[in-house]
N, C-alpha and C positions, 0 to 999 in steps of 0.2 A: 428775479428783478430785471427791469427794462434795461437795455443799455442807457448810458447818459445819464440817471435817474437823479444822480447825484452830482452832475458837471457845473449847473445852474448857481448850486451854495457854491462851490470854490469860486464861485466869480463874486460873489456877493461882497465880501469886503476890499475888491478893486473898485465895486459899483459904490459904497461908502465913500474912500477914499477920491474920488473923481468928484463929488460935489462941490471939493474945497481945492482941487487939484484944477489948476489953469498954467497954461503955455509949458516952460522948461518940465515943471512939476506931472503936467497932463503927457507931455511926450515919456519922459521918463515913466509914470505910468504903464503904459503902453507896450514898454518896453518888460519891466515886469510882469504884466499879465500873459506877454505870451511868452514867457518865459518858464512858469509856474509850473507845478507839476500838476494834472488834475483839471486843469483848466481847458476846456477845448471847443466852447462859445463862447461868443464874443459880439452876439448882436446888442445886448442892451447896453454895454459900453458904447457900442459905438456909435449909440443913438443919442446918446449924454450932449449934452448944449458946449463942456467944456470941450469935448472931445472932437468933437462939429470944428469948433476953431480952428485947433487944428489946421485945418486943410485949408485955412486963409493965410496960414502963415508960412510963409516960402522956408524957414528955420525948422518949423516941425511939421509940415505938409509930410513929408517921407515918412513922420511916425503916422500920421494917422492912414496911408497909404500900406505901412504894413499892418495895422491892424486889421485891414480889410483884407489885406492878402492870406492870414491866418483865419479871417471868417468867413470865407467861400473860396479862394483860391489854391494854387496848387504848386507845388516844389519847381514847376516846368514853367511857372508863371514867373517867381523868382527868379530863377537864372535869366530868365529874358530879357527882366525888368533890373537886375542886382542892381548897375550902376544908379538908379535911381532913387534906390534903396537902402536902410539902415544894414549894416551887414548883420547876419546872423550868427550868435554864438550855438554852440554845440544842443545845447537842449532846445534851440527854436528850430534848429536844423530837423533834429530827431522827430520834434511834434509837429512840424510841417508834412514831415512826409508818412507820416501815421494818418493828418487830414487827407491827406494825397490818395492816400488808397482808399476813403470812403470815397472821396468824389471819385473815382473811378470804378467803384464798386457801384454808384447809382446809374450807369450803362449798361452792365454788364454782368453777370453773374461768376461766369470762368473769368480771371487774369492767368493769364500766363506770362510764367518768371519772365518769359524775353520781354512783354512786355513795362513790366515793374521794373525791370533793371536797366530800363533804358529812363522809364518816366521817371525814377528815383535817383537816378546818378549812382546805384548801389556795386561794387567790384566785386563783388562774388555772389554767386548765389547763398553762401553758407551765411555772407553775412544781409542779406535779404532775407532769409527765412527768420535770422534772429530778429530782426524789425518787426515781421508779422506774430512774432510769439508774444512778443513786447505787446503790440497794439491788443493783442488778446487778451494781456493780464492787466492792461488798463479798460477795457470792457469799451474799447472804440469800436471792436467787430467783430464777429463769429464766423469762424468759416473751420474751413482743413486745409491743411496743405497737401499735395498730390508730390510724392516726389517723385513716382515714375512718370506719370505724365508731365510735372515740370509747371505746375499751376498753382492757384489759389481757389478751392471753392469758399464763394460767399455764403454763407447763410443769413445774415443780416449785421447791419452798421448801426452805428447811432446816425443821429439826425445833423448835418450841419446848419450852419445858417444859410437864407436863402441871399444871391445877390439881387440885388435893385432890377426891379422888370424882370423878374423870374418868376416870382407868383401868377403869370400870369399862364405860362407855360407849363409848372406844375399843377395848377389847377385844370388844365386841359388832358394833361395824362391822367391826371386821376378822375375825371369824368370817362375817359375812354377805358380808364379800368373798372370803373363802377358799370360802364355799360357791359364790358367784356362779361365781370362777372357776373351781371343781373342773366345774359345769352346762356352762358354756362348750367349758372341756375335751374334755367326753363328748360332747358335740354334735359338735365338729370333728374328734373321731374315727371321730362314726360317720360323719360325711359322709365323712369319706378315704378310710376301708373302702368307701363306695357307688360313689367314685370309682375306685376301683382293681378292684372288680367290675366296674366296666362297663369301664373300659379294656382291661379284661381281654377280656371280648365281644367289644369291636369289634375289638382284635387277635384275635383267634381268628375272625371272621367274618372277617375280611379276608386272612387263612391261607386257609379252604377258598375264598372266591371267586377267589383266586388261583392255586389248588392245581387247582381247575377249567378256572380260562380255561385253565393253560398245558394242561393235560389235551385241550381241545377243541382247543389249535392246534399241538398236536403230531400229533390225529387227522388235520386237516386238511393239514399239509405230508407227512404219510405216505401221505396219496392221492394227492397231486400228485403224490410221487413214482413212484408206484404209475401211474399215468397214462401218465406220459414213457416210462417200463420197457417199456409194453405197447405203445403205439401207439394210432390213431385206430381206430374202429369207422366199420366198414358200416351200411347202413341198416339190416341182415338183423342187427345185432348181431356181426359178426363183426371178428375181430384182420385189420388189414392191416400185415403183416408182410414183408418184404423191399426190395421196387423200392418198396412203398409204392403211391400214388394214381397213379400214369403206367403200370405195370404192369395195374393193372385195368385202363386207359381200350381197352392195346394189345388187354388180351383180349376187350373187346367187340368192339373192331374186327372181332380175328378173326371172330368168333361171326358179323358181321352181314354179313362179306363170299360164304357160301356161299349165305347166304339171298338177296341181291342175283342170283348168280348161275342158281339156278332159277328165278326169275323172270323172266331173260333168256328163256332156253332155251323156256320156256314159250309164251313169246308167240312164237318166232322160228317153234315148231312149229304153231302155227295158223295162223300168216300162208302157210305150204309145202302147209297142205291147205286154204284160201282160193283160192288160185294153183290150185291141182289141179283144182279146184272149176269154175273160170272156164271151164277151158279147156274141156272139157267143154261 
């Protein structure tokens, strides 16, 4: 659930009661609404006709003045203004400065304690941190506290009321944020597109280098086999095919056993006319 979701109903039966509520009645009012627990707008009260009067009357001018101090203003604005102002009891104190830290949460994202402890009026930090715990369990703001660094992170507020001539100023930031984010936008789209180019590449180079290798090692188990089919080769480049390498060895054999034997005969026939020779 939103922060605030539910701040709107707890105003709802001071907004009743203000229809029929004028001057003493409507200041006093005023006085209980920002008194209330739960309660932390206050623009459609203050928009009220009865309420409006108010600030014609020099008697309750100062209430309709705090009411506006509790619907955009800040703890630091009080002290400045007090003397002209309803004094506050203890729980308008507490929910002023609960409002206090959203508005100063819409500048800025880090507070730091030194600064809170100065805009709050708060004497210790221990009891500064118990404020923000507070403001967390009534769902006026999400953050963490840093207690080495000595801060406040934001993560988001409820929404206050806007003061008078400010819509026109928030309306201007958030055109400049609408434009920031539409910049942003286009940036992280064109990078997507550059990423899915190139993804695209490396899948596609990594197709044909692959489409290749299997190409070269289907060449190569095809000559093997091609190899085994054929048989070994001779020195002369020729197919040994049948009896294989024991077959050649027998046929030189052959080859060199006639040659052995004219070379017998040769000598046997010299050594016959040697002999012949002697006798003689």
């Amino acid at each position: 659930m939103e922060l605030g979701t539910n701040f709107a109903a707890k105003l709802e039966p001071f907004l009743l009661i203000s229809k029929s509520a004028k001057g003493a009645a409507a200041a006093k009012l005023v006085q209980d609404a920002t008194s209330a627990p739960g309660v932390f707008v206050f623009a459609e009260l203050l928009e009220l006709p009865n309420i409006q009067e108010l600030a014609n009357n020099e008697q309750h001018a100062p209430f309709f003045s705090l009411l506006q101090l509790f619907s955009y203003r800040t703890y630091k604005d009080y002290l400045e203004n007090k003397d002209s102002l309803p004094q506050l009891n203890q729980a308008q104190i507490i929910k002023l400065k609960h409002l206090s830290i959203v508005s100063l949460a819409a500048n800025r994202r880090i507070l730091p304690y030194s600064l809170l402890l100065q805009e709050l009026q708060m004497p210790t930090i221990r009891d500064l941190e118990d404020l923000i715990i507070d403001a967390i369990f009534l769902d006026i703001l999400r953050g963490k506290l840093d207690q080495k660094e000595q801060q406040l992170e934001i993560e988001y507020t409820m929404g206050r009321d806007l003061e008078p001539g400010k819509a026109e100023s928030v309306l201007a930031a958030l055109k400049a944020w609408a434009s920031t984010t539409a910049s942003v936008l286009s940036a992280l789209d064109t990078k997507l597109e550059q990423i899915a180019s190139y993804s695209a590449a490396v899948t596609a180079e990594t197709e044909e280098h692959d489409r290749v290798y299997n190409s070269i090692l289907r060449d190569v188990f095809d000559r093997q086999k091609d190899t085994k089919k054929r048989g070994p080769l001779t020195s002369a480049g020729n197919i040994i095919r049948g009896g294989g390498v024991s077959e050649l060895a027998d046929a030189m054999d052959v080859d060199e056993e006639p040659r052995t034997k004219g070379r017998k005969n040769q000598m046997e026939t010299a050594l016959k006319q040697q002999r012949k020779r002697n006798r003689f």
